[in-house]
N, CA, C and O of each residue as an XYZ file, in Angstrom:
288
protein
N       0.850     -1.185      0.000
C       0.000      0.000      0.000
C       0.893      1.244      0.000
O       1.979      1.414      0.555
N       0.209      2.022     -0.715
C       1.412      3.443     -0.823
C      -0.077      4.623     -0.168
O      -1.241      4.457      0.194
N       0.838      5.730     -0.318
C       0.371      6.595      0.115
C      -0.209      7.922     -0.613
O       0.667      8.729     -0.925
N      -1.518      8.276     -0.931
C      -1.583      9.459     -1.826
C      -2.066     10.748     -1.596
O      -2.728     10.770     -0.559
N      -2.001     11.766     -2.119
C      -2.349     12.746     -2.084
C      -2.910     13.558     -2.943
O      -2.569     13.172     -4.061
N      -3.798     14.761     -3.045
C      -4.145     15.479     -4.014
C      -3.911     17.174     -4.160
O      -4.191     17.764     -3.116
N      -3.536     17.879     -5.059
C      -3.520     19.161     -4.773
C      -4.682     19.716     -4.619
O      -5.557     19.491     -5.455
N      -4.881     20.388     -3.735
C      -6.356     21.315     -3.437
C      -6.094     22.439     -4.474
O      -7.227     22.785     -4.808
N      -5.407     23.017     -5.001
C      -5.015     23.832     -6.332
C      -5.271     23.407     -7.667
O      -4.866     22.297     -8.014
N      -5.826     24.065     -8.383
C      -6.017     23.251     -9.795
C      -4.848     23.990    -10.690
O      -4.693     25.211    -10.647
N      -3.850     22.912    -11.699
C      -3.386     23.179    -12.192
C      -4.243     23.859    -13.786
O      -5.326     23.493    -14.245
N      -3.345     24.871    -14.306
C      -3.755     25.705    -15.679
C      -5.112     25.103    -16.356
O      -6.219     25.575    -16.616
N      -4.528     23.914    -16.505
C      -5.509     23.066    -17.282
C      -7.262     22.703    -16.622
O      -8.273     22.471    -17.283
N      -7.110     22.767    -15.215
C      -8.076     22.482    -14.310
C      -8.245     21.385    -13.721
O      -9.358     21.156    -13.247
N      -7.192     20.419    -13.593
C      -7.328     19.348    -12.998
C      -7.332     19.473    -11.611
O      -7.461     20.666    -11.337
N      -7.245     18.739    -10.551
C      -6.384     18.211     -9.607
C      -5.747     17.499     -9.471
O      -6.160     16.362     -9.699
N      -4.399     17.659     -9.039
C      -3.731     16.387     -9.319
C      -3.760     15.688     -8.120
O      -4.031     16.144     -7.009
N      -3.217     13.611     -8.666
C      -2.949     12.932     -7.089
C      -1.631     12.715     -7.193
O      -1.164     12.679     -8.331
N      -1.011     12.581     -6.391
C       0.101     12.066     -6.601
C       0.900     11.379     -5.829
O       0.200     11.339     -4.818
N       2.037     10.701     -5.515
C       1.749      9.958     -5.076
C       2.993      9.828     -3.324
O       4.142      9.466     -3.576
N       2.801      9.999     -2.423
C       3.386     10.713     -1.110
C       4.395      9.551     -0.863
O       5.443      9.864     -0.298
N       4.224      8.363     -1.184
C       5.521      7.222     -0.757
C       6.549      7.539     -1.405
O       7.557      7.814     -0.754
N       6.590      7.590     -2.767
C       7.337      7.703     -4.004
C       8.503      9.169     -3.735
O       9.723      9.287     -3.618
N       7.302     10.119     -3.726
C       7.983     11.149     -3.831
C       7.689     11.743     -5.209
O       7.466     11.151     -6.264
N       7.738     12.978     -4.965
C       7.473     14.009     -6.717
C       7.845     14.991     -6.770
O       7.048     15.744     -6.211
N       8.562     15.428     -7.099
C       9.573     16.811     -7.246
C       8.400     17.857     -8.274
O       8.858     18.775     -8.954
N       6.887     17.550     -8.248
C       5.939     18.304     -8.560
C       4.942     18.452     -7.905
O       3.894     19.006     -8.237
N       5.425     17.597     -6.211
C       3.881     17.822     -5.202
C       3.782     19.029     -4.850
O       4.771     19.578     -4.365
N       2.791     19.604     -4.979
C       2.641     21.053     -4.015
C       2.887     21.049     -2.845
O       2.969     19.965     -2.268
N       3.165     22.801     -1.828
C       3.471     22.582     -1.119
C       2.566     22.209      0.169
O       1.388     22.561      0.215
N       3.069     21.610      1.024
C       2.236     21.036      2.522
C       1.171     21.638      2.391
O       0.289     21.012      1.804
N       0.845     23.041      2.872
C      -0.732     23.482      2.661
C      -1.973     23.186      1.900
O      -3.189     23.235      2.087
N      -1.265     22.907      1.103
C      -1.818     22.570     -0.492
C      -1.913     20.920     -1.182
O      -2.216     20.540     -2.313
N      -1.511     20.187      0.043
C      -2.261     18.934      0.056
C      -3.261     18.258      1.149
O      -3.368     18.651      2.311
N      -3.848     17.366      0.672
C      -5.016     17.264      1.004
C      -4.691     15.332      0.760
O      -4.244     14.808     -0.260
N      -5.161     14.527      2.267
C      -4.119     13.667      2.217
C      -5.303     12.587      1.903
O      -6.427     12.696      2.394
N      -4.781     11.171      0.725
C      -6.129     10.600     -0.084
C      -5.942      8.971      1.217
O      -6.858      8.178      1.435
N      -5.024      8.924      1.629
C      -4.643      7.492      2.492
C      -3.819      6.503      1.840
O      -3.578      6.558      0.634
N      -3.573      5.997      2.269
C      -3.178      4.555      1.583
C      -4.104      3.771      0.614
O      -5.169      3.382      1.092
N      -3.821      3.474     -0.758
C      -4.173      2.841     -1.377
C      -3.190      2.360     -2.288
O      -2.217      3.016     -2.661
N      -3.671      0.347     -2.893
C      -3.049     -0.408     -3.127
C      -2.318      0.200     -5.079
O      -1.251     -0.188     -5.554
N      -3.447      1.304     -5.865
C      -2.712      1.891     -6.663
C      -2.886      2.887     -6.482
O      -3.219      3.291     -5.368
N      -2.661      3.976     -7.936
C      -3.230      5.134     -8.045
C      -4.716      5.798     -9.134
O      -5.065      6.805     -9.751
N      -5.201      4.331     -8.774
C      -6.651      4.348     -9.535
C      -7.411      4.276     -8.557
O      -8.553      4.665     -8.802
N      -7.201      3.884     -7.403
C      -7.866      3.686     -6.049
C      -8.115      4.956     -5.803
O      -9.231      5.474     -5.775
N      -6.938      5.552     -5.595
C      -6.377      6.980     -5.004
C      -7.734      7.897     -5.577
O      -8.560      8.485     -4.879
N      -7.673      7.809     -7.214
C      -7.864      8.749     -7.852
C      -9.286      8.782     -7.798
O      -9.876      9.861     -7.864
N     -10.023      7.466     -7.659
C     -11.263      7.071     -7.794
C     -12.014      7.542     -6.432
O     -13.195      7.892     -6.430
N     -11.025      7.505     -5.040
C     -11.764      8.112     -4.070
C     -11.568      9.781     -3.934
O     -12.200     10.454     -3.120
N     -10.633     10.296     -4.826
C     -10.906     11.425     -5.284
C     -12.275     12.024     -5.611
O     -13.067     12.824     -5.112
N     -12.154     11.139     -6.844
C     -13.792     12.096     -7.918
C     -14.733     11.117     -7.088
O     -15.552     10.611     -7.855
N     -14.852     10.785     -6.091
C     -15.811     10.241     -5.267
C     -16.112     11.513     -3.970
O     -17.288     11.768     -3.714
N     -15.150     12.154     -3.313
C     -14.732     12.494     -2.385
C     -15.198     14.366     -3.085
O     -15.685     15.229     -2.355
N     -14.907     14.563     -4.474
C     -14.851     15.937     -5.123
C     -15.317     15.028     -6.570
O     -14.649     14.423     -7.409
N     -16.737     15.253     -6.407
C     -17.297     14.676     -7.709
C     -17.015     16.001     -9.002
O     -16.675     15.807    -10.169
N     -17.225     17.027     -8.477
C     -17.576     18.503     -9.230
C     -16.246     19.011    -10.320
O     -16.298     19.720    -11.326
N     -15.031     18.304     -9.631
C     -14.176     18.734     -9.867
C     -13.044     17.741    -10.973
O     -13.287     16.550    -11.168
N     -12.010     18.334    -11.524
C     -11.402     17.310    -12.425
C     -10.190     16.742    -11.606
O      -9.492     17.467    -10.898
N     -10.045     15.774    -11.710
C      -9.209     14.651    -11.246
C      -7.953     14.054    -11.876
O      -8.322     13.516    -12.920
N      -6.889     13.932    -11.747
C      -5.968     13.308    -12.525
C      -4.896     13.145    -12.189
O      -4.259     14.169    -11.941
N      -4.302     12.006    -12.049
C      -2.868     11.574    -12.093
C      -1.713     12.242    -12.514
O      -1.460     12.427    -13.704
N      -0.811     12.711    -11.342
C       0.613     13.632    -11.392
C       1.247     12.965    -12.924
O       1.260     11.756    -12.697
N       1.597     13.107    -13.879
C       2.083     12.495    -14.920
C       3.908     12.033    -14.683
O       4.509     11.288    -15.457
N       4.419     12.573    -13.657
C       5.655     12.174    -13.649
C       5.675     10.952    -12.478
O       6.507     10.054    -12.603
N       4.449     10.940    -10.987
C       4.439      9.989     -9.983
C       3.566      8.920    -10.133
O       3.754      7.848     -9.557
N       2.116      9.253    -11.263
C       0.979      8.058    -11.020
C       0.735      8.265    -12.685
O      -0.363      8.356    -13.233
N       1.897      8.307    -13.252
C       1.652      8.055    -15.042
C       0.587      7.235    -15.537
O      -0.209      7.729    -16.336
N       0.455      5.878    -15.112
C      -0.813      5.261    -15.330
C      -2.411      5.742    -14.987
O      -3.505      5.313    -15.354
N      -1.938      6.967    -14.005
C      -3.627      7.429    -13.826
C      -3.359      8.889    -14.412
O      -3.812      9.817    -13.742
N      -2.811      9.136    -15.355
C      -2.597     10.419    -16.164
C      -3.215     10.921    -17.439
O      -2.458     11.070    -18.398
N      -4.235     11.144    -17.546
C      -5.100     11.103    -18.822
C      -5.160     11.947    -19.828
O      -5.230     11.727    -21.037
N      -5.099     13.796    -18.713
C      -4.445     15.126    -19.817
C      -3.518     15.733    -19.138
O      -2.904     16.676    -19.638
């Protein structure tokens, strides 16, 4: 199980990103500005209790920490 997170900031595009807090990402925002998702076994878990958690809002995978949940 790893550990994830999301930015409460929407990047340009309007996403939010998750990304991923075990790993590490030299693109997580800073402390204030995360918003902590728990442990989950990927980052489809992560992402899924995201747009569960913030239906309204866009969702998406850090493209350099959870590439597989990275869509734009």
């Amino acid at each position: 199980m790893q550990s994830f997170m999301i930015n409460k900031n929407q990047q340009a595009n309007g996403d939010h990103e998750v990304h991923n807090a075990t790993t590490g990402c030299i693109h997580m925002p800073n402390v204030e500005n995360q918003v902590d998702l728990g442990y989950h076994a990927s980052c489809k878990e992560a992402v899924a209790k995201a747009k569960q958690q913030w239906p309204s809002n866009k969702i998406d995978g850090c493209f350099y920490c959870c590439l597989a949940c990275h869509t734009s």
